[in-house]
C-alpha positions in Angstrom: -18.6 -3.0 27.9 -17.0 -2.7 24.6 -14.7 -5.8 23.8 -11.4 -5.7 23.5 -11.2 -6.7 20.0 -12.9 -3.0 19.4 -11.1 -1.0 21.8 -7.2 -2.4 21.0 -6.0 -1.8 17.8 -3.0 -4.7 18.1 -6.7 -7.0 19.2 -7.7 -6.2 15.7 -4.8 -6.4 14.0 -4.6 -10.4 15.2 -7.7 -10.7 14.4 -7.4 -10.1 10.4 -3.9 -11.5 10.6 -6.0 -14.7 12.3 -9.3 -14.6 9.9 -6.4 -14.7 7.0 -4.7 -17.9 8.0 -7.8 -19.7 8.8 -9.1 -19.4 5.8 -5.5 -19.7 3.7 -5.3 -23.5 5.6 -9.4 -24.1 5.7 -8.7 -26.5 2.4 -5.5 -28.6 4.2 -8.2 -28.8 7.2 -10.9 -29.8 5.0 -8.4 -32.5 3.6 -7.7 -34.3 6.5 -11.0 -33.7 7.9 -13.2 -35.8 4.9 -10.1 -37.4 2.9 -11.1 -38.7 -0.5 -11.8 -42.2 -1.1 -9.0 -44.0 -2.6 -6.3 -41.1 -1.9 -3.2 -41.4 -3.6 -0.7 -41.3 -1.5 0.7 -38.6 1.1 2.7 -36.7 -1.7 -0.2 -36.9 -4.0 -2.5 -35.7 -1.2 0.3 -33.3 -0.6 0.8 -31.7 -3.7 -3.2 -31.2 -3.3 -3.0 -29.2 -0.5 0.0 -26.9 -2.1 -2.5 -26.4 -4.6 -5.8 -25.6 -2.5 -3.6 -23.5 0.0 -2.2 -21.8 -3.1 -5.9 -21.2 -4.5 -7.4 -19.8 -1.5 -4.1 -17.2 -1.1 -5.0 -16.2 -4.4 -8.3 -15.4 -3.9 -7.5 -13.4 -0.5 -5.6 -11.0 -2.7 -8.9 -9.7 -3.7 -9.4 -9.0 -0.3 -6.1 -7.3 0.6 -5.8 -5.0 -2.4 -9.3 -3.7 -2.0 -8.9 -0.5 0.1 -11.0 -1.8 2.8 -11.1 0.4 5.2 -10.9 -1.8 8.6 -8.2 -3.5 7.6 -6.2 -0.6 6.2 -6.4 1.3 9.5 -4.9 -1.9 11.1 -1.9 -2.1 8.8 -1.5 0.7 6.2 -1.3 0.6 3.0 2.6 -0.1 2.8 2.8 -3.6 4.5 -0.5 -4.1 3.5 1.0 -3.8 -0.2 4.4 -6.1 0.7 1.9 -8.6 2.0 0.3 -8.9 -0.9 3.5 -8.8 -2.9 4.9 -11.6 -0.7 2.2 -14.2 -0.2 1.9 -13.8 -3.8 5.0 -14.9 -4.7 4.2 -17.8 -2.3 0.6 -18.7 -3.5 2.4 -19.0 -6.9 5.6 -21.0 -5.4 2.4 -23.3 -4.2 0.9 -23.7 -7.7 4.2 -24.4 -9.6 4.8 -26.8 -6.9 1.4 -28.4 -7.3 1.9 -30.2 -10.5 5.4 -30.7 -10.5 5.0 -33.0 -7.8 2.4 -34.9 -9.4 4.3 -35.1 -12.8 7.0 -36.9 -10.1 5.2 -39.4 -8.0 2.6 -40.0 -11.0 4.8 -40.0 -14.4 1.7 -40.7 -16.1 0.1 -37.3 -15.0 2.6 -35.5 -17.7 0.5 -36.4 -20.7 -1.9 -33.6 -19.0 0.6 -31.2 -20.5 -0.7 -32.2 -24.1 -3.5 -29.4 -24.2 -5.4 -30.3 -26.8 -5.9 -33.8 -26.1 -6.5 -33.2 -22.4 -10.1 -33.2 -20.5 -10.5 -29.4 -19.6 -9.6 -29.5 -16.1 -6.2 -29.6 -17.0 -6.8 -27.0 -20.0 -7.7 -24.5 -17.0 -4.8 -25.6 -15.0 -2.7 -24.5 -17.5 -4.0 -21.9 -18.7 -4.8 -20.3 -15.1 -0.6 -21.2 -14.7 -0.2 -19.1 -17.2 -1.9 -16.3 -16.8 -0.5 -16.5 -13.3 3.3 -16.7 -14.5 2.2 -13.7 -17.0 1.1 -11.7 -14.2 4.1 -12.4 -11.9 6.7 -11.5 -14.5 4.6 -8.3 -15.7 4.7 -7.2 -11.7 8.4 -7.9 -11.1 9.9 -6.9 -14.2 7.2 -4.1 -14.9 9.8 -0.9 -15.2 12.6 -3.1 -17.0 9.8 -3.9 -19.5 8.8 -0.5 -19.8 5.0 -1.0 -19.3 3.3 2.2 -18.4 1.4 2.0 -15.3 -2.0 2.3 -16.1 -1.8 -0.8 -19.2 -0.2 -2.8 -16.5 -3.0 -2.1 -14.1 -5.9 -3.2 -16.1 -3.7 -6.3 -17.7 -3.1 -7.2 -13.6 -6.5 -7.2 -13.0 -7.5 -9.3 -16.1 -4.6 -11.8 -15.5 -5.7 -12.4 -11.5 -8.9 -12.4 -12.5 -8.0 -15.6 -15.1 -5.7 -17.2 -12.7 -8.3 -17.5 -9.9 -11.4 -18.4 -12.0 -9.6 -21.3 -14.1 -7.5 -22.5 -11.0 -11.3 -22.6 -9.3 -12.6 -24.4 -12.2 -9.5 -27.1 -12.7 -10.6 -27.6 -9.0 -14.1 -28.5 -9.2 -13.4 -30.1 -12.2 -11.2 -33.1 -10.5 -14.1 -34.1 -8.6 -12.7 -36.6 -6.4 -11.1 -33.6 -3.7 -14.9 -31.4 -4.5 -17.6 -34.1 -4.6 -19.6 -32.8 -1.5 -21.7 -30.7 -2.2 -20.8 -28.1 0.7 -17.5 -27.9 -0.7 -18.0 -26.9 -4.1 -20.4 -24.2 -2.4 -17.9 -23.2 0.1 -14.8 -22.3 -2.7 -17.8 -21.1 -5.0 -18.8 -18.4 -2.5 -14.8 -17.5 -2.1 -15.2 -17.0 -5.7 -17.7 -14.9 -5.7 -16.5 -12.9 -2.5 -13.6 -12.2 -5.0 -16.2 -11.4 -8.0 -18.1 -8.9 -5.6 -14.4 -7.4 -4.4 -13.9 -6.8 -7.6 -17.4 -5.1 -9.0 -16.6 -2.9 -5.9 -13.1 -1.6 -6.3 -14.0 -1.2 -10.4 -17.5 0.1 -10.1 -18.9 1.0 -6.9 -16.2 3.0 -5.6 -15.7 5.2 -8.8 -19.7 5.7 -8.9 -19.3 6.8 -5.2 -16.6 8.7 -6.0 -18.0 10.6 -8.7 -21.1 12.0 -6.8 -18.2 13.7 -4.5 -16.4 15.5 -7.2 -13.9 18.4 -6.5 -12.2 21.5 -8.0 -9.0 22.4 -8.9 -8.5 25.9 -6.7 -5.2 27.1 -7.7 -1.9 25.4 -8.6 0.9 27.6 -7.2 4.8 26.7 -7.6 7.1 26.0 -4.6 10.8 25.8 -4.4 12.1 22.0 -5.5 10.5 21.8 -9.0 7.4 21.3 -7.3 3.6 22.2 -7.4 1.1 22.5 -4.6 -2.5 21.3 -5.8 -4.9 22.9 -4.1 -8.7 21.3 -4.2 -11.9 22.7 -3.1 -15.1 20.4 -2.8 -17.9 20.5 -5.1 -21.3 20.3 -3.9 -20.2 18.4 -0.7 -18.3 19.1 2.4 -15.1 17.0 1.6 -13.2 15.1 4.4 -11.0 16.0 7.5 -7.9 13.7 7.9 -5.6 12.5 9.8 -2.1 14.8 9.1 0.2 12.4 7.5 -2.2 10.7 5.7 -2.8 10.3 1.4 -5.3 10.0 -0.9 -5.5 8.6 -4.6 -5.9 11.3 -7.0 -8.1 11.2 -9.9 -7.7 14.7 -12.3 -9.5 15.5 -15.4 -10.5 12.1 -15.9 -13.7 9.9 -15.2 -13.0 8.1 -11.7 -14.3 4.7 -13.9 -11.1 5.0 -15.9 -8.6 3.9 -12.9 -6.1 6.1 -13.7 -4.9 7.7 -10.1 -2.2 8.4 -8.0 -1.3 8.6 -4.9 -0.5 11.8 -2.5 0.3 13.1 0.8 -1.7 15.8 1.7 0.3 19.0 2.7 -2.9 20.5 4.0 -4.2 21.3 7.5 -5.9 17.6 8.0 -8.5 19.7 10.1 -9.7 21.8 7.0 -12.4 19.8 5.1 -12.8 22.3 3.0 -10.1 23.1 0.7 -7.2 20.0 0.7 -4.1 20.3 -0.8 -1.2 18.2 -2.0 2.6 18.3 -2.7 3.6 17.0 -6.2 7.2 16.6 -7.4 7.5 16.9 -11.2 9.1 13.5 -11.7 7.1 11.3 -14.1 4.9 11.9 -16.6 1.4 12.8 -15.0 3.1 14.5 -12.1 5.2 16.8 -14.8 1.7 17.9 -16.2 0.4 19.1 -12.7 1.6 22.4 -13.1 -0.7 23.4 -16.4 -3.7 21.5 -15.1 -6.2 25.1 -14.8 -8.3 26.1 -12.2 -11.7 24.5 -12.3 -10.3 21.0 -13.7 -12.6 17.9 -11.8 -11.2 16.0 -9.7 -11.6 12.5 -7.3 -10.5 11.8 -4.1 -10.7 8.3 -2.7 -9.2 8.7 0.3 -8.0 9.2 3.2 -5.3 6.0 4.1 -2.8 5.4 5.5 -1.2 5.0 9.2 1.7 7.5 8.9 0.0 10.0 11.2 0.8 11.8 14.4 -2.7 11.4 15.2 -2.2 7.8 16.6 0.0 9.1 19.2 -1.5 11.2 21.7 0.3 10.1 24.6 3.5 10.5 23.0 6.1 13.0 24.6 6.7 14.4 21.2 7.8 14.2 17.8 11.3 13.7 15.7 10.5 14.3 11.7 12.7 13.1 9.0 12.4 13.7 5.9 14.0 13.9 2.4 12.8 16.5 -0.8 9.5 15.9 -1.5 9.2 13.5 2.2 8.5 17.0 3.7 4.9 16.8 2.2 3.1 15.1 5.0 5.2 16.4 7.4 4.2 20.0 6.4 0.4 18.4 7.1 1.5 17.6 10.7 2.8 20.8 11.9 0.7 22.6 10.3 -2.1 21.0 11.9 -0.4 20.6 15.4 0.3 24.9 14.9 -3.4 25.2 14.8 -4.1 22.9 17.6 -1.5 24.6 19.0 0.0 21.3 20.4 2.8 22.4 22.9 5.3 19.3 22.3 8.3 19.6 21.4 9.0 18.9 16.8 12.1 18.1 15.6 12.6 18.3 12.0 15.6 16.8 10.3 15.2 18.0 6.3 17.7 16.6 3.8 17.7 18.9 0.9 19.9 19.4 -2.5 20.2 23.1 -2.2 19.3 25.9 -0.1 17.4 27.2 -2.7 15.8 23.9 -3.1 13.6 23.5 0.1 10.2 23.2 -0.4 8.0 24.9 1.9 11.0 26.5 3.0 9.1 29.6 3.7 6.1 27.5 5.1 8.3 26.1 7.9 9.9 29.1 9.3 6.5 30.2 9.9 5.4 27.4 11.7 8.6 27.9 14.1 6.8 30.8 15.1 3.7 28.9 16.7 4.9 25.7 17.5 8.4 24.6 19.9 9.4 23.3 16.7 13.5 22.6 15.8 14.6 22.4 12.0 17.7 20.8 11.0 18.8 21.9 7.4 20.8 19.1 5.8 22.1 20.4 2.4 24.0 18.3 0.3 25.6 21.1 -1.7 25.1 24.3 0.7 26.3 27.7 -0.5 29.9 28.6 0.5 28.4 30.9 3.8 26.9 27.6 4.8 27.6 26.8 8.6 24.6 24.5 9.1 24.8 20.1 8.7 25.6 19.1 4.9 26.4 15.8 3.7 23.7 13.2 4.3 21.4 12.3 7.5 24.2 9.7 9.2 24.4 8.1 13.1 26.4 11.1 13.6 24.0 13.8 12.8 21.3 12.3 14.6 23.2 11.7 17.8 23.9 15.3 17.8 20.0 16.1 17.9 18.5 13.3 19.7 16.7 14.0 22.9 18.1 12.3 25.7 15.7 10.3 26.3 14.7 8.8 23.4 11.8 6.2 23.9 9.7 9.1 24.6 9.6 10.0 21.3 7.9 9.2 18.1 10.1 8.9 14.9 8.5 9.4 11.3 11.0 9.0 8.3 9.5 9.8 4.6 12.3 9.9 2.1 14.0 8.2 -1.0 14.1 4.1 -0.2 18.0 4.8 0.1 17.5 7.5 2.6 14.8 6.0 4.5 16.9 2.7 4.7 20.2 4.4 5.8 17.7 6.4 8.5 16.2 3.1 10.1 19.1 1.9 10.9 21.1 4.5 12.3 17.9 4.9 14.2 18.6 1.4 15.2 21.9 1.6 15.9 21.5 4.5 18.4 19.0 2.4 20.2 15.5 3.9 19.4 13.0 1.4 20.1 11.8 -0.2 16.4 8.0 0.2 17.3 8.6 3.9 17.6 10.1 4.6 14.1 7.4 4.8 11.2 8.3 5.0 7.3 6.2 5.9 4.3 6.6 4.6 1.2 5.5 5.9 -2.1 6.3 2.0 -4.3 2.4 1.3 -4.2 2.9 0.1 -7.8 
């Protein structure tokens, strides 16, 4: 019989959210289990644990931003990424708080500060602060500074990197907390769980990536200022996916170089064998999409994410929200529930500029044909003949195309932040149950 920690999703979820803080509070438990000789004092001892607790969050990082696949499919990438934002901010809340409270209870501790005079634990105390505080205000502040995406990247990496090692050395450098020998191995082989995390994501995947290369098909315009991508594998069968779901995108470029982005497929997720996606000209690589010829290379490291019908079976059907370029994976649902020919009932609430604006306008008045599929047209400047919903997706307008019964529905919302803010909790407010509404986000930076 297969356990329940294989056959429950929420089992497996608890599970990582359980591995994680065992091994964020294994130092504090480690503490009070074999105390040093001759402690200091419980704020000393304190301040210790702040700083161990706030080392081993650090090096979990690592872990979370590593596209591993079995915790991914528990999560998704988007609270994945705000957990790692978060208990960021709190493993470096830790470390700040770590010395200050030793400059405090021990005055004397401040001549540490003197750098070239002090031992070098302390040098790599303060230079792993650094390069910690340099990282956090290069994350938060990234757009205000106007640092391009893929210099921040590799500087992110370098600066984590540096905070990690040095805060690992400063710690088995004051060897009255690290004198056993099984604990200097046990934060050692976190260290080198991080290392190994790291020669993965940077080198292994992009070599594995690159003997799975693909083709640029065609690049066709759609209505919205936007391009569809259309890819073909090369010399392997590709990947099915779950509709819904994205994939990082590597074009023209080695896969070594780390310069991707992320995209919904539009695509059938049932077709392995030619994948396409939905790119908006907004920024600077997604503006050069449409002059990218047929036959560029491509990479594909993919597919992630939880945003997919697929998870619901059971599910009476389907209520679609979306905003502009939001339509993207839902245009891979119904396309692949046409072709299943799934007989629930989709409801598709589109917010749109113009009329003439829709993308895959065209695509989804076919699909009414083969599926018992509703679309809402929400313009925000209609034409004068306009007798359809304008404005913006409010309480109101939902109310007026919710089914009655509305826990027997699944709600996906893919929008602007604004939108998809506003959505959730009108959603809320007209009593759909919060485990049944599911957002994308596209802020993976």
């Amino acid at each position: 019989m297969k356990s329940l920690l294989m056959r429950s999703p929420i089992a497996i979820a608890l599970f990582w959210i359980g591995t994680y803080l065992l091994i964020t509070v294994l130092p504090l438990f480690i503490l009070l289990i074999y105390p040093p000789p001759g402690g200091g004092g419980f704020w000393v001892e304190f301040s210790v644990a702040l700083g161990f607790i706030g080392l081993a969050m650090m090096a979990l990082q690592f872990v979370i931003t590593a596209r591993i696949n079995r915790i991914e499919a528990s999560y998704g990438v988007d609270i994945l990424l705000q957990f790692h934002r978060f208990t960021s901010l709190t493993a470096f809340l830790m470390v700040l708080i770590h010395p200050i409270m030793l400059f405090i209870v021990q005055p004397e501790t401040q001549q540490l500060l003197n750098f070239f005079e002090a031992p070098w634990r302390a040098r790599m105390a303060i230079l792993g602060t650094l390069a910690f505080i340099v990282m956090v205000v290069t994350t938060i502040w990234r757009k205000p500074l106007r640092i391009p995406y893929e210099p921040w990247r590799m500087s992110h990496t370098i600066l984590s990197v540096l905070a990690v090692g040095l805060g690992l050395g400063h710690a088995l450098g004051v060897a009255n907390y690290l004198s056993l020998f099984w604990k200097k191995m046990l934060w050692t082989a976190m260290a080198l769980i991080a290392l190994w995390l790291i020669i993965y994501v940077r080198l292994i995947k992009p070599w594995m990536m690159s003997k799975k290369p693909y083709l640029v098909e065609a690049v066709t315009q759609q209505r919205g200022n936007v391009w569809t991508l259309a890819l073909r594998p090369w010399g392997h069968d590709g990947f099915c996916f779950h509709p819904g779901q994205f994939s990082w995108l590597t074009l023209g470029i080695t896969p070594f170089s780390m310069r991707e982005h992320p995209f919904s497929m539009s695509s059938n997720g049932d077709h392995s064998g030619r994948i396409e996606f939905g790119i908006k000209a907004l920024g600077d690589f997604t503006r050069t999409i449409k002059d990218i010829p047929p036959g560029t290379k491509a990479y594909l490291d993919g597919p992630y994410g939880v945003f997919t019908i697929d998870r619901y079976e059971d599910t009476a059907g389907f209520v679609l929200i979306a905003g502009g370029i939001g339509i993207t994976p839902m245009l891979s649902m119904l396309a692949t529930a046409a072709e299943r020919k799934d007989d629930r009932p989709y409801l598709l609430i589109y917010a749109s500029k113009t009329w003439d604006s829709i993308t895959f306008r065209e695509e989804l008045e076919a699909l009414e044909e083969k599926l018992d599929l509703k679309i809402v047209h929400v313009l925000r400047e209609p034409p004068e003949a306009w007798k359809g919903e304008q404005g913006y997706v409010d309480k109101a307008l939902l109310a007026r195309y919710m089914p009655k019964y509305k826990g027997t529905r699944q709600y996906f919302i893919c929008a602007a932040p604004k939108m998809m803010e506003q959505v959730e909790q009108a959603l809320h407010n007209l009593n759909v149950p919060v485990t049944q509404v599911h957002m994308e986000h596209f802020n993976l930076a």
